[in-house]
C-alpha positions in Angstrom: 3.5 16.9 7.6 4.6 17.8 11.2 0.5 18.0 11.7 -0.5 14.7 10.6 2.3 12.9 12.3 0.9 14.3 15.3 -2.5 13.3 14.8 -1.1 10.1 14.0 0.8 9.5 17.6 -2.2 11.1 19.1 -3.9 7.4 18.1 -0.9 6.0 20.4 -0.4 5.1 23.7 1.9 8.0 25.3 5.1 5.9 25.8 4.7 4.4 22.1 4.0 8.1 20.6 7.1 9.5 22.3 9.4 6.8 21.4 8.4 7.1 17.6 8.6 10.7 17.8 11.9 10.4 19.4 13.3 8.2 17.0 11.8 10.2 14.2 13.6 13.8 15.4 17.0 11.7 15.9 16.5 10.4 12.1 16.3 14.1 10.6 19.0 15.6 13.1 21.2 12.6 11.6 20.4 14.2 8.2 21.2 17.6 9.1 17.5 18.6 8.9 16.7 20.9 11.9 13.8 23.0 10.7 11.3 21.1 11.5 
């Protein structure tokens, strides 16, 4: 999954891509989920 959210933001512009990702790492660490 970690691969085709990737490719996905690679479609973005940079400051788009690393404010998703950004917001996607602080969802999971909220859930405990660090093995990512």
């Amino acid at each position: 999954m970690q691969d085709e959210l990737k490719v996905l933001l690679e479609g973005l512009p940079d400051e788009v891509a690393n404010r998703v990702w950004s917001g996607f790492l602080a969802r999971f660490g909220e859930l405990g989920v660090n093995s990512i």
